[in-house]
C-alpha positions as a Python dict, from the first residue, in 0.01 Angstrom:
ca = {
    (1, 'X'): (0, 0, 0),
    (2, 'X'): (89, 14, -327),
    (3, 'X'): (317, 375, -420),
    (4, 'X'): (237, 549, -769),
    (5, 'X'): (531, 540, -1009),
    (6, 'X'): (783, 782, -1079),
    (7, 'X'): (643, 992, -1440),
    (8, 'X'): (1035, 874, -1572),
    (9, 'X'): (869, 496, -1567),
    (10, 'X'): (596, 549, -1790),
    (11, 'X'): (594, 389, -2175),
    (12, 'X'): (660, 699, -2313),
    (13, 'X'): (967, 789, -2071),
    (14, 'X'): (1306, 755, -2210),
    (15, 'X'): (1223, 703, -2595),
    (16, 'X'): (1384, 926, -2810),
    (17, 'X'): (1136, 1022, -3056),
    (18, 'X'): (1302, 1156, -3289),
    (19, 'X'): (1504, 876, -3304),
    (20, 'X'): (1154, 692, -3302),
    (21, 'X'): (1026, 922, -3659),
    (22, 'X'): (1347, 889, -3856),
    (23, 'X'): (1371, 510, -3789),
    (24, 'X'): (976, 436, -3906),
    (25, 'X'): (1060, 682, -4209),
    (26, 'X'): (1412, 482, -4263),
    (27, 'X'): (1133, 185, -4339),
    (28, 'X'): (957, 342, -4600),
    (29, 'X'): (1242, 243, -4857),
    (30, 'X'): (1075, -88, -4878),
    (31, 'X'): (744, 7, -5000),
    (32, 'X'): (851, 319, -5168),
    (33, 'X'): (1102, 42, -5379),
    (34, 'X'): (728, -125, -5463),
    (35, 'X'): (516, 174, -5562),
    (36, 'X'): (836, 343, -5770),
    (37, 'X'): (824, 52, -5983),
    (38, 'X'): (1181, -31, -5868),
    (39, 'X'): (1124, -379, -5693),
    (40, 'X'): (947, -503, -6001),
    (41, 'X'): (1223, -374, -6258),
    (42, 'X'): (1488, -550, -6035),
    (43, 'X'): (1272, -860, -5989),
    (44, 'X'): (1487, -1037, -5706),
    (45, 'X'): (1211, -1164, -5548),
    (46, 'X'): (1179, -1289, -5267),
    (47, 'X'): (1547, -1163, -5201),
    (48, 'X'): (1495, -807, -5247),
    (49, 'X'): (1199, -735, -4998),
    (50, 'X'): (1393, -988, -4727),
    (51, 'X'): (1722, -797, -4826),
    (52, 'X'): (1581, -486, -4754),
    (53, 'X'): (1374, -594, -4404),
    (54, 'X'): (1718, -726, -4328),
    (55, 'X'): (1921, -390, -4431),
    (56, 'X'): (1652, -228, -4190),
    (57, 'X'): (1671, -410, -3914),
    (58, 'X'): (2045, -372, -3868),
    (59, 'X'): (2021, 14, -3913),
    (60, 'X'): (1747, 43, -3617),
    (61, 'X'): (1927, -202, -3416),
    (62, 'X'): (2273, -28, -3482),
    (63, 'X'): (2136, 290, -3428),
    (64, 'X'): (1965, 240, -3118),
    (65, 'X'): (2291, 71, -2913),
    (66, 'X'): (2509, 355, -3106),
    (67, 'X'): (2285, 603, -2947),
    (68, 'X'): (2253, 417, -2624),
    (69, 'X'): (1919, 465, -2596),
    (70, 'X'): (1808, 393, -2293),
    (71, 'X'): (1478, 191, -2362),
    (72, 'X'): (1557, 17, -2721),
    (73, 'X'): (1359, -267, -2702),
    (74, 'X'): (1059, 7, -2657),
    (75, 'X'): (1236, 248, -2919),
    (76, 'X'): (1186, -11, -3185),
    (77, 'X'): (820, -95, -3096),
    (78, 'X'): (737, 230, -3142),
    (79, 'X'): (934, 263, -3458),
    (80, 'X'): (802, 0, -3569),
    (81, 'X'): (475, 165, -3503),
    (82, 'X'): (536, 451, -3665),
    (83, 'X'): (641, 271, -4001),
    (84, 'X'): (328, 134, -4019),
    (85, 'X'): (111, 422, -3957),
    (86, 'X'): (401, 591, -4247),
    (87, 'X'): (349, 319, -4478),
    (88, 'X'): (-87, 346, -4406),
    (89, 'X'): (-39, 728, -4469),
    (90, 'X'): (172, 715, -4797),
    (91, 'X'): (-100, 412, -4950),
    (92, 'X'): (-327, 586, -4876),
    (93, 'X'): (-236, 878, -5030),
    (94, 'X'): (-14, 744, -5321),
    (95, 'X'): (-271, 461, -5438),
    (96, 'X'): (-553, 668, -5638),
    (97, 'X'): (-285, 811, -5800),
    (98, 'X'): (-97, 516, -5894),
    (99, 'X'): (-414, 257, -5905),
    (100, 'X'): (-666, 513, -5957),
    (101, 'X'): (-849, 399, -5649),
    (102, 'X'): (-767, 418, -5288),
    (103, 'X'): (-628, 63, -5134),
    (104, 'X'): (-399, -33, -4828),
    (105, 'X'): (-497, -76, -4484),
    (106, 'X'): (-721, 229, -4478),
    (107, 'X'): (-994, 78, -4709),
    (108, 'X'): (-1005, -242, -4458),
    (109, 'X'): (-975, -229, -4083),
    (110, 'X'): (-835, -607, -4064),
    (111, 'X'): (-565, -490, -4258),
    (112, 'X'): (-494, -195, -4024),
    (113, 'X'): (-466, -407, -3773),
    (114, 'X'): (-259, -621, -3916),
    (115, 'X'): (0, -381, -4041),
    (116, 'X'): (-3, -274, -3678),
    (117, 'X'): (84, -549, -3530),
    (118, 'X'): (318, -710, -3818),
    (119, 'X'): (543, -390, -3755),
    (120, 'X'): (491, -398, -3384),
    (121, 'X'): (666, -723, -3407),
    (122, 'X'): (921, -651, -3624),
    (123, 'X'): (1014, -356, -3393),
    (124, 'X'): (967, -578, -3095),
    (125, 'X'): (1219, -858, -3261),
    (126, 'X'): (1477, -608, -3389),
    (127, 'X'): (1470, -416, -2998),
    (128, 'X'): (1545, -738, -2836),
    (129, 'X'): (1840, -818, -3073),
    (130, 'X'): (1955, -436, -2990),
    (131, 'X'): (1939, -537, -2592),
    (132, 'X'): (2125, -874, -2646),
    (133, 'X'): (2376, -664, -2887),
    (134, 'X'): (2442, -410, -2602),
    (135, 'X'): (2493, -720, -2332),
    (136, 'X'): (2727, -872, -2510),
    (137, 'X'): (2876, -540, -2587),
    (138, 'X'): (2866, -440, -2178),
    (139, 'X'): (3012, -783, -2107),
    (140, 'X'): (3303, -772, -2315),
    (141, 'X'): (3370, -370, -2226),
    (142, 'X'): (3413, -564, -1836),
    (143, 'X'): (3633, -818, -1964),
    (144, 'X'): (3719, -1179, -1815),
}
């Protein structure tokens, strides 16, 4: 017979989501360096957006073994989640009054998607680099 799970095993059990919010906000600096005109005054491109996504990456994964969190590959799903549901939210809002007319995933639901699962990934990539990090970190703490 098959026993229910504990509630502590669910997929919302053991993510700090606060941790989760600050980390899909931390994102934001790449397409707030787009809309602010920055990116294009710089014009490193491709560097600059790659630099950035890189910068990014190693903050969530470094915060999320700092912290010790105990579900990180989850942790950065989710935060990659909420970056992209951040980034839909400030388009959305930010593009009639830059553009003059609303654009961004809103306006098509392909593109919603999309951004959805683009930032699922990127969580999904950065969480498993945070669970080999704390490995290797676990199996040099034991020693030889």
């Amino acid at each position: 017979m098959n026993q229910p799970q504990p509630p502590s095993a669910g997929p919302f059990s053991g993510v700090p989501w606060s941790l989760v919010l600050g980390l899909g906000a931390l994102a934001l600096l790449r397409p707030l360096l787009s809309v602010t005109g920055v990116a294009e005054a710089i014009d490193w491109r491709p560097l600059l957006p790659l630099g950035m996504t890189a910068m990014i990456t190693v903050a969530w994964v470094a915060a999320v073994v700092v912290a010790r969190v105990p579900r990180p590959l989850l942790t950065l799903v989710y935060a990659g989640l909420a970056h992209a549901v951040f980034s839909t939210v400030l388009g959305a809002v930010l593009s009639p009054i830059v553009r003059g007319v609303p654009r961004g995933p809103l306006t098509d639901p392909l593109a919603l998607v999309s951004v959805l699962a683009a930032n699922a990934l990127w969580g999904l990539l950065a969480g498993a680099v945070a669970v080999a990090v704390r490995a290797a970190l676990e199996d040099h703490r034991r020693g030889p």
